[in-house]
DSSP file (Angstrom, degrees, kcal/mol; ACC not computed):
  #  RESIDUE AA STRUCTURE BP1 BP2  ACC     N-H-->O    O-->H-N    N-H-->O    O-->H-N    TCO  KAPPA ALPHA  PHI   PSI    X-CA   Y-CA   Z-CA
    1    1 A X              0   0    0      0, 0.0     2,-0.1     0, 0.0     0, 0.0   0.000 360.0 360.0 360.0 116.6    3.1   20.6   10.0
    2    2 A X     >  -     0   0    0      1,-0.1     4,-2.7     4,-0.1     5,-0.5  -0.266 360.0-102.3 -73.8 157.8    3.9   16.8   11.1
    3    3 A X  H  > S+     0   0    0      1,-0.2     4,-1.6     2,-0.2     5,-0.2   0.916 117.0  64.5 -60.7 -41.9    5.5   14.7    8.5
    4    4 A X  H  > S+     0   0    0      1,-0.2     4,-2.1     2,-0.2     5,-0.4   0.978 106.0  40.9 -40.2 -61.5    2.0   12.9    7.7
    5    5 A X  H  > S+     0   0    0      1,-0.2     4,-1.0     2,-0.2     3,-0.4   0.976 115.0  56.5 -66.7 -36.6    0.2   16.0    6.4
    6    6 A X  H >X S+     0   0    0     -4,-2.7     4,-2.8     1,-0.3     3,-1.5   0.996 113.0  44.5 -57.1 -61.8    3.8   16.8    4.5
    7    7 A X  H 3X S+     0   0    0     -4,-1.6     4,-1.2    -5,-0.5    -1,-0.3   0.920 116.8  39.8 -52.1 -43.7    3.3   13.5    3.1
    8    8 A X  H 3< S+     0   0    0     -4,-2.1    -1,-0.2    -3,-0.4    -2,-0.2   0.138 112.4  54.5 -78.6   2.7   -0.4   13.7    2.1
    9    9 A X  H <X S+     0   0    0     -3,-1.5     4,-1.0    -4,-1.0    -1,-0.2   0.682 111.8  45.9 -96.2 -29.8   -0.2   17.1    0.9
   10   10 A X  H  < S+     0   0    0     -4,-2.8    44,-0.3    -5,-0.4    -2,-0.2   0.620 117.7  46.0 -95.4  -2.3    2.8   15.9   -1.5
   11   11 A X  T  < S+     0   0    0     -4,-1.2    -1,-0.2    -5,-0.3    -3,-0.2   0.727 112.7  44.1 -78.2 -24.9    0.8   12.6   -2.7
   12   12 A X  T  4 S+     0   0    0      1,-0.2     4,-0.3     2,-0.2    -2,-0.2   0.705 116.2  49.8-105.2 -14.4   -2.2   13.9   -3.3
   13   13 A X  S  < S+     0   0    0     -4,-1.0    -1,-0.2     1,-0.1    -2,-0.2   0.370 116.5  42.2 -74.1   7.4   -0.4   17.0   -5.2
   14   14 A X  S    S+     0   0    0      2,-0.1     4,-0.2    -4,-0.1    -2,-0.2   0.203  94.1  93.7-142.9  -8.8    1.7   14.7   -7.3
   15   15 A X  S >  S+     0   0    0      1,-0.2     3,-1.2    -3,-0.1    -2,-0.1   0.919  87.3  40.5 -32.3 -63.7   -1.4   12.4   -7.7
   16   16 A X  T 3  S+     0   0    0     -4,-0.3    -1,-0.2     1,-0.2    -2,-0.1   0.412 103.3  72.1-108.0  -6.0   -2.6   13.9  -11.1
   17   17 A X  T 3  S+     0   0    0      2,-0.0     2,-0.3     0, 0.0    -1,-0.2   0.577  70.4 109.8 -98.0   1.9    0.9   14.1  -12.3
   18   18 A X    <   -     0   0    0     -3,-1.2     2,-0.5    -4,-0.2    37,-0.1  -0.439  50.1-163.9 -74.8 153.4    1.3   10.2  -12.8
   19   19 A X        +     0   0    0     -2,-0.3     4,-0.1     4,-0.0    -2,-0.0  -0.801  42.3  73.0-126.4 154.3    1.5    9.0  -16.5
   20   20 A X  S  > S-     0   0    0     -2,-0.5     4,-1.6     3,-0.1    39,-0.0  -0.210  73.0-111.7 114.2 145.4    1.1    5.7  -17.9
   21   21 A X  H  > S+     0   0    0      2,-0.2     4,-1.1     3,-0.2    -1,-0.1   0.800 120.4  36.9 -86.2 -29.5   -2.2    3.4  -18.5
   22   22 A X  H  > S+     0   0    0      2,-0.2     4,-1.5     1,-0.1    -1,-0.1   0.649 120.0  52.8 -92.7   0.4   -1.2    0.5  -15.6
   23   23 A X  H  > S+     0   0    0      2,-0.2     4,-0.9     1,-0.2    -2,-0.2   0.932 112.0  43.7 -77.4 -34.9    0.3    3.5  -13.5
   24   24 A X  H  < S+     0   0    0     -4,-1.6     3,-0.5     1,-0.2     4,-0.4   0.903 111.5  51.4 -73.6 -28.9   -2.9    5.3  -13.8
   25   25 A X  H  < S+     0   0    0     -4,-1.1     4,-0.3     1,-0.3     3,-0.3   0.840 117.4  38.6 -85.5 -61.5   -5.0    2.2  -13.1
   26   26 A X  H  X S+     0   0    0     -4,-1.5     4,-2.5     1,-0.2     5,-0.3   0.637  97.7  85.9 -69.6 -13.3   -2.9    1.3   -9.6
   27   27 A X  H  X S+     0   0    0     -4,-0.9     4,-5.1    -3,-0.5    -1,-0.2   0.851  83.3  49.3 -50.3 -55.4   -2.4    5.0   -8.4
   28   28 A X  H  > S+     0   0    0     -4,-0.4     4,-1.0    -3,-0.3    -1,-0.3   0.906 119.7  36.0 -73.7 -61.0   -5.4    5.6   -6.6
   29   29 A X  H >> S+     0   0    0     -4,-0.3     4,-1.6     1,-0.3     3,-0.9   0.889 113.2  59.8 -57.4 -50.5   -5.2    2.2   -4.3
   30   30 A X  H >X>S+     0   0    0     -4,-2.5     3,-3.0     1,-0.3     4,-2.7   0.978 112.1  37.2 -54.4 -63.1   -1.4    2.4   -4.1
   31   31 A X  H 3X5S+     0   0    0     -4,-5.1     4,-0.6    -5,-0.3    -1,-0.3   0.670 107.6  62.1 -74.5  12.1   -1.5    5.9   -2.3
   32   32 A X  H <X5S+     0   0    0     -4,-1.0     4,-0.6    -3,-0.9    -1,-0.3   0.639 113.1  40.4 -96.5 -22.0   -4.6    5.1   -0.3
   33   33 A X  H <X5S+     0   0    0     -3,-3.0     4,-1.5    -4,-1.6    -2,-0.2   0.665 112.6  54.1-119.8 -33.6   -2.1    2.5    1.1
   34   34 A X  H  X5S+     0   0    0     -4,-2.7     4,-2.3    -5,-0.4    -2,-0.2   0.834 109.8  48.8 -60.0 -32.2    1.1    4.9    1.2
   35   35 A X  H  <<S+     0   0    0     -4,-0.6    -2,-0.2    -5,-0.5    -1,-0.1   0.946 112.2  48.4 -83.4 -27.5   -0.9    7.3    3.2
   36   36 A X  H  X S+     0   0    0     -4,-0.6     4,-1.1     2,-0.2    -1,-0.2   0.784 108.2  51.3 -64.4 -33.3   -2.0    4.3    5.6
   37   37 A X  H  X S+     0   0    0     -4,-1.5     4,-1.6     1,-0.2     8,-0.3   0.765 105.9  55.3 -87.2 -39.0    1.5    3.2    5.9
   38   38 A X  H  < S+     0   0    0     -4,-2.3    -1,-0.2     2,-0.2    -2,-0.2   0.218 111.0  56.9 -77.7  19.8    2.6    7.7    7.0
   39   39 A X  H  4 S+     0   0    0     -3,-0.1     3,-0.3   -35,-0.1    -2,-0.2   0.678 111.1  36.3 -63.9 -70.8   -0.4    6.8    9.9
   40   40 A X  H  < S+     0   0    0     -4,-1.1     2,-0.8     1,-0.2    -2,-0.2   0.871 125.8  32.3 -68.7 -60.9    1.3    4.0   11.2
   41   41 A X     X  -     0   0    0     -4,-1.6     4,-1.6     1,-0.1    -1,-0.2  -0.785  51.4-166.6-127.2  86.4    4.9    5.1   11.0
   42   42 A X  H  > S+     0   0    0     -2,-0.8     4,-4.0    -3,-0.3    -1,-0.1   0.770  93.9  56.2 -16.5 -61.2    6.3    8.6   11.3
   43   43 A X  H  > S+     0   0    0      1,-0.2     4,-1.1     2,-0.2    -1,-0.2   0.974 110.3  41.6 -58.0 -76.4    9.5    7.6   10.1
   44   44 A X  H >4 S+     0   0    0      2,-0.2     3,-0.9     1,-0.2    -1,-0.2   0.828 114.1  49.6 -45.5 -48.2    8.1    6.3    6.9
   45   45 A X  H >X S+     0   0    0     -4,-1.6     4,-2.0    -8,-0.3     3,-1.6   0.953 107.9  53.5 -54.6 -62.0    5.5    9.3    6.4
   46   46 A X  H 3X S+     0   0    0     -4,-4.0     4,-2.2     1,-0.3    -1,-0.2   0.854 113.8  50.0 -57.0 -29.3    9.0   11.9    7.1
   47   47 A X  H <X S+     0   0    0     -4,-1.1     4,-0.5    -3,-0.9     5,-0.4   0.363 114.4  44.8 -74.5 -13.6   10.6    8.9    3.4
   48   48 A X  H <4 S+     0   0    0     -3,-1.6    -2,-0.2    -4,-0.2    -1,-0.2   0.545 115.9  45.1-132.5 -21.1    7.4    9.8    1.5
   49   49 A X  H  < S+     0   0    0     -4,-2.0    -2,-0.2    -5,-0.2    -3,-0.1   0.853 128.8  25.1 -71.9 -52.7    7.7   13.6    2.3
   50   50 A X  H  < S+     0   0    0     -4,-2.2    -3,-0.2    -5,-0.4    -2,-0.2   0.734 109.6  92.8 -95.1 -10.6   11.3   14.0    1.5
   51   51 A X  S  < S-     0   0    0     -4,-0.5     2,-0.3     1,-0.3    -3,-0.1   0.966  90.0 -59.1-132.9-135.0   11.7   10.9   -1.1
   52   52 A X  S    S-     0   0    0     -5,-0.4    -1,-0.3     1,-0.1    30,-0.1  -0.844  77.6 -71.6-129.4 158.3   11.5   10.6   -4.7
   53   53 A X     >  -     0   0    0     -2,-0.3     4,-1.7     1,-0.1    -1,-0.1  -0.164  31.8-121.5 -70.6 163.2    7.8   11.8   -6.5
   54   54 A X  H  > S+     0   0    0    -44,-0.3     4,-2.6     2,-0.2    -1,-0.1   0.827 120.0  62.0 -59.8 -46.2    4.6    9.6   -6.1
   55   55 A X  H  > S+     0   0    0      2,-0.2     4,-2.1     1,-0.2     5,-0.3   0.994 106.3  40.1 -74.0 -46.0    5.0    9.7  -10.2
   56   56 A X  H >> S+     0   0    0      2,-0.2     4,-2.2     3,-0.2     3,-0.6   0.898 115.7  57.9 -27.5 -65.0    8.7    7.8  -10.0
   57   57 A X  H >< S+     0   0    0     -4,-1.7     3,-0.6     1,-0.2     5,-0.4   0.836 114.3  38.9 -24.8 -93.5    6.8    5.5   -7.0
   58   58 A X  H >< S+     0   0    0     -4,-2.6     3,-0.9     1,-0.3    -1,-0.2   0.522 114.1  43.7 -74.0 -44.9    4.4    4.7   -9.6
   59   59 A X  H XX S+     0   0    0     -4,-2.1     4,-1.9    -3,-0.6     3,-0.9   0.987 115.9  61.6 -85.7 -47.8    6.5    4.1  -13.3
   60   60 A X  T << S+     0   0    0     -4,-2.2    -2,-0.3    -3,-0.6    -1,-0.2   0.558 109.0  36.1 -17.7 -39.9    8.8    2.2  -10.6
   61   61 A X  T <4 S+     0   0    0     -3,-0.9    -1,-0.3    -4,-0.2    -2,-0.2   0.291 113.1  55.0-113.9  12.1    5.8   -0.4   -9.6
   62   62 A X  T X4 S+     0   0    0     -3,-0.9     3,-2.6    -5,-0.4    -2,-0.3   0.881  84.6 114.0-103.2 -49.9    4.3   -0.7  -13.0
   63   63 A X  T 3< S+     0   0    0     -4,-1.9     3,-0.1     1,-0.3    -4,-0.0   0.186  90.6   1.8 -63.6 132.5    7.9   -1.8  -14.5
   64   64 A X  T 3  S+     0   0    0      1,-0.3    -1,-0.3     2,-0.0    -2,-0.1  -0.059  92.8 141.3  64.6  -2.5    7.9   -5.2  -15.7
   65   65 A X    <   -     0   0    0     -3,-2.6    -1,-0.3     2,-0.1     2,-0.1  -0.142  32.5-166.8 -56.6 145.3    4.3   -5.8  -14.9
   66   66 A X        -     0   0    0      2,-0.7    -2,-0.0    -3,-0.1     0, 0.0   0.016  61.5 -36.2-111.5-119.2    2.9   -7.7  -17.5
   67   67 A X  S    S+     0   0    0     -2,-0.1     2,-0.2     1,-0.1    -2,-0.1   0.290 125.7   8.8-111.7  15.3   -0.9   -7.9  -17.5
   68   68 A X        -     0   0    0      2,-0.0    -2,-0.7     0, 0.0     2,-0.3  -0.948  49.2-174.7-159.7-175.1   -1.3   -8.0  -14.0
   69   69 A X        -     0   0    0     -2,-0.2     2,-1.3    -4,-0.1    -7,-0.0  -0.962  37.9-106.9-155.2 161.6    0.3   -7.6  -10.5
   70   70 A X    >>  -     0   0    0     -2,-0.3     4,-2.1     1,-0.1     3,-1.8  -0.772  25.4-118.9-103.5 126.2   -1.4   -8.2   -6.9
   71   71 A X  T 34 S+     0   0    0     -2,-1.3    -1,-0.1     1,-0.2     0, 0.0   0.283 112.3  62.9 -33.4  -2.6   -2.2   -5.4   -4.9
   72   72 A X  T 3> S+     0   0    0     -2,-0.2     4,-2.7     3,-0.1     3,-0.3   0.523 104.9  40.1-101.0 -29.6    0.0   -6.9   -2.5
   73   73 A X  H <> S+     0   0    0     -3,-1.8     4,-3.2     1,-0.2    -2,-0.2   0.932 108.4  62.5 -77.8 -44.3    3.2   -6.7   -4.4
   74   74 A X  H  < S+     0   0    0     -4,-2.1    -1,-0.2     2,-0.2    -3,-0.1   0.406 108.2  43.6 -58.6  -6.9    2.3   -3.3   -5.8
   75   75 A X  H >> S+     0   0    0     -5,-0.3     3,-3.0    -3,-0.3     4,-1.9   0.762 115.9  48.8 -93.0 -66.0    2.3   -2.0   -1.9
   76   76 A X  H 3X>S+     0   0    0     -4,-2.7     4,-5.2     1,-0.3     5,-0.6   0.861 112.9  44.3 -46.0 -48.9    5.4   -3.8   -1.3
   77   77 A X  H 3X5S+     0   0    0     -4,-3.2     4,-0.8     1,-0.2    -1,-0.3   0.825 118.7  43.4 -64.5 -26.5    7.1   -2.4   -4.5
   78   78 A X  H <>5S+     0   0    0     -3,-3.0     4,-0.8     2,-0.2    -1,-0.2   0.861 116.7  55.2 -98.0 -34.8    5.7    1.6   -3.7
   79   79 A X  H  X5S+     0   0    0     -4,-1.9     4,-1.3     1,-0.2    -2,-0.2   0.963 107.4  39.2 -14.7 -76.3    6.8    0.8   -0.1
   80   80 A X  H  <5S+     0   0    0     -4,-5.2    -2,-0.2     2,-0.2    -3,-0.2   0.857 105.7  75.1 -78.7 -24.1   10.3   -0.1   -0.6
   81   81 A X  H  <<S+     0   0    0     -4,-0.8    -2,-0.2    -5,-0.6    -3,-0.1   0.549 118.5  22.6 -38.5-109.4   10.4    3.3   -3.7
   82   82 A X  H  < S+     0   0    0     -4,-0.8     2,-0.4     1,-0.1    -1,-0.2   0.151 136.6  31.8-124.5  -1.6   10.5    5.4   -0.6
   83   83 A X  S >< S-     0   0    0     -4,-1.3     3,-1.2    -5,-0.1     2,-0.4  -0.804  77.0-137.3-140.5 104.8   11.9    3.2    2.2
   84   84 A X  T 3  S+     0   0    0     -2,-0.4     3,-0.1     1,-0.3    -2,-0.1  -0.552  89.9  14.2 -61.4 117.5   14.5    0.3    1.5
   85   85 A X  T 3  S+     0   0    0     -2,-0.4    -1,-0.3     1,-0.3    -5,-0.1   0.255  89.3 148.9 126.5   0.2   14.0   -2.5    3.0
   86   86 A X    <   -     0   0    0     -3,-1.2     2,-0.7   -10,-0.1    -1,-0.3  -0.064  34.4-142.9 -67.7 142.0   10.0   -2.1    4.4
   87   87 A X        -     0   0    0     -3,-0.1     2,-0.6    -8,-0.1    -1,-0.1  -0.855  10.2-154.4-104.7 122.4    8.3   -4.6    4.7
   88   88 A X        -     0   0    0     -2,-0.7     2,-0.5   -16,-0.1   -16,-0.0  -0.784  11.4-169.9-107.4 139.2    4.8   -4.9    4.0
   89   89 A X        -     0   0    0     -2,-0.6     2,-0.2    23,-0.0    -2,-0.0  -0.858   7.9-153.7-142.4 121.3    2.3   -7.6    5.6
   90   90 A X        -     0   0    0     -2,-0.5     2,-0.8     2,-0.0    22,-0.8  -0.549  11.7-179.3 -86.5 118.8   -0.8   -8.3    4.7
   91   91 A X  E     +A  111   0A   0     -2,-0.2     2,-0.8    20,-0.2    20,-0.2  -0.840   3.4 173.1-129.0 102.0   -3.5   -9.8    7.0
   92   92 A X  E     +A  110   0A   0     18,-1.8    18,-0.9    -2,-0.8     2,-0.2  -0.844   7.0 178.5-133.2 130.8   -7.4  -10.8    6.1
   93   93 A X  E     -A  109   0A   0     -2,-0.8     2,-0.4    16,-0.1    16,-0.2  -0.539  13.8-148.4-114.9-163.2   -9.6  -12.6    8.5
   94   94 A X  E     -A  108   0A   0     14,-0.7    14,-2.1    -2,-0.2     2,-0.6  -0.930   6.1-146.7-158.2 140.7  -13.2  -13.6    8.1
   95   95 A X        -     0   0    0     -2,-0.4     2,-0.3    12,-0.2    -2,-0.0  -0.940   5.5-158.5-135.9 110.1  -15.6  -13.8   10.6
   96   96 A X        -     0   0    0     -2,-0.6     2,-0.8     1,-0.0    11,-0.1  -0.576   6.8-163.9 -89.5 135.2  -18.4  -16.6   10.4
   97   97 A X        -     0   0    0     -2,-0.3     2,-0.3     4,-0.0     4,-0.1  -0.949  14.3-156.7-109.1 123.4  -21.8  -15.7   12.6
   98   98 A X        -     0   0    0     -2,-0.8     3,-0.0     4,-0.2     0, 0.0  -0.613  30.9-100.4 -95.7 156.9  -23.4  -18.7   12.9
   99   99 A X  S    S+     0   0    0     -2,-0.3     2,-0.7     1,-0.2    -1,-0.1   0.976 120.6  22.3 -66.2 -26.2  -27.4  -18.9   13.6
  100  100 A X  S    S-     0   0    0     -3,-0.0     2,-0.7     0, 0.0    -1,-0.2  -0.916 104.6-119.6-144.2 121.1  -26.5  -19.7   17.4
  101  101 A X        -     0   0    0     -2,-0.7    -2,-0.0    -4,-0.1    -4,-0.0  -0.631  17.4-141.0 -82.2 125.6  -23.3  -18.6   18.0
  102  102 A X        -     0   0    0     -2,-0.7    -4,-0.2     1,-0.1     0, 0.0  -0.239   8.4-148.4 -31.8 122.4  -20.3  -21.3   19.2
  103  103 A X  S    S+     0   0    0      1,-0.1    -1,-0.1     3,-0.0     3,-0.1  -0.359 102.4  57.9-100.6  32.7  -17.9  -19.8   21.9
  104  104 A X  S    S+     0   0    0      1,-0.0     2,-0.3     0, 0.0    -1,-0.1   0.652  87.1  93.4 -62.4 -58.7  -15.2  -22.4   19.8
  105  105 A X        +     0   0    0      1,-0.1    -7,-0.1    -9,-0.0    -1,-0.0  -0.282  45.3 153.4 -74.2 107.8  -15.9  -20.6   16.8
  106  106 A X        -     0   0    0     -2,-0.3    -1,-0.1     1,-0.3   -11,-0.0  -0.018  49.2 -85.6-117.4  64.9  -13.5  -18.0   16.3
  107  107 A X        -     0   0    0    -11,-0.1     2,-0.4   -14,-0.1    -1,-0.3  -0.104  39.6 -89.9  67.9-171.5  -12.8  -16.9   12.5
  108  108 A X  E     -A   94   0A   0    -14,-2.1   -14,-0.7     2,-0.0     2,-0.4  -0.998  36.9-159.3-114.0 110.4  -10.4  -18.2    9.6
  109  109 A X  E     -A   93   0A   0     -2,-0.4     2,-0.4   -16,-0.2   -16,-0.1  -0.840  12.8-178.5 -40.8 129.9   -6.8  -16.4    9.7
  110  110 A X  E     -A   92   0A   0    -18,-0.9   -18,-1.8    -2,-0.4     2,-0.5  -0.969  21.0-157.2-136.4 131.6   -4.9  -16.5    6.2
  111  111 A X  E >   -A   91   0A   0     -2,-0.4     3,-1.7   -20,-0.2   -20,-0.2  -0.929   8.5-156.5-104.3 121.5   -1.9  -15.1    6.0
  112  112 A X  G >> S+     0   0    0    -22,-0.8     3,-2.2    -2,-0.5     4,-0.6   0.829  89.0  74.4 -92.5 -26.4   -1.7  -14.4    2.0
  113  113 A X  G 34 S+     0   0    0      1,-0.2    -1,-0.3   -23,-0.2     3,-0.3   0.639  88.6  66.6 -45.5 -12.8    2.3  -14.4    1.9
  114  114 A X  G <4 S+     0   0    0     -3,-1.7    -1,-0.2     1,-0.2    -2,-0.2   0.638  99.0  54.6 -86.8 -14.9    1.7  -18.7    2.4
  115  115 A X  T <4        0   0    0     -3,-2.2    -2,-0.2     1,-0.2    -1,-0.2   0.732 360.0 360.0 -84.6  -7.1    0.1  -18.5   -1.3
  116  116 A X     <        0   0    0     -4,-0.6    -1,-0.2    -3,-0.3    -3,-0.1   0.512 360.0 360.0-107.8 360.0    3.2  -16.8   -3.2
């Protein structure tokens, strides 16, 4: 069994044991985005296998939230739970079709780490 499915067998069994109303609220996104982060990186997937539970991860990124947290920080925070020091970066483009398309135009980059 490669360290992914070890990871996604013990997230999605340790799913239904998180407790808390902003823990329950983030779970689902946060592991959809732990399980994206054990695709990319072996090393990280083998930290989320052997590591501390999804519910720890979780009471871990809801503490101090007050009545809301960005979906970006909430990666970062469930990240660094199972790997110190990871980094998360975040990347959204947009891509305008125009009625006759412009070989100038090529999309908007924003990199959302320039708003915080």
């Amino acid at each position: 069994m490669t360290w992914y499915e070890q990871a996604e067998a013990r997230l999605k069994d340790e799913y239904g044991k998180v407790k808390g109303q902003k823990e329950g609220v983030m779970k689902s996104a946060v592991r959809d985005a732990l399980l994206e982060f054990c695709r990319q990186n072996e090393e990280f997937a083998q930290a989320v296998a052997q590591g501390g539970s999804f519910p720890d991860c979780m009471t871990a990124v809801a503490k101090g939230v007050g009545s809301s947290l960005s979906d970006l920080e909430a990666y970062r925070q469930a990240a660094a739970f199972y790997f110190d020091g990871a980094k998360v970066h975040f990347t959204m483009t947009i891509q305008l079709e125009p009625a006759e398309p412009e070989p100038e135009r090529t999309g908007i980059l924003l990199d959302l780490s320039d708003f915080f």
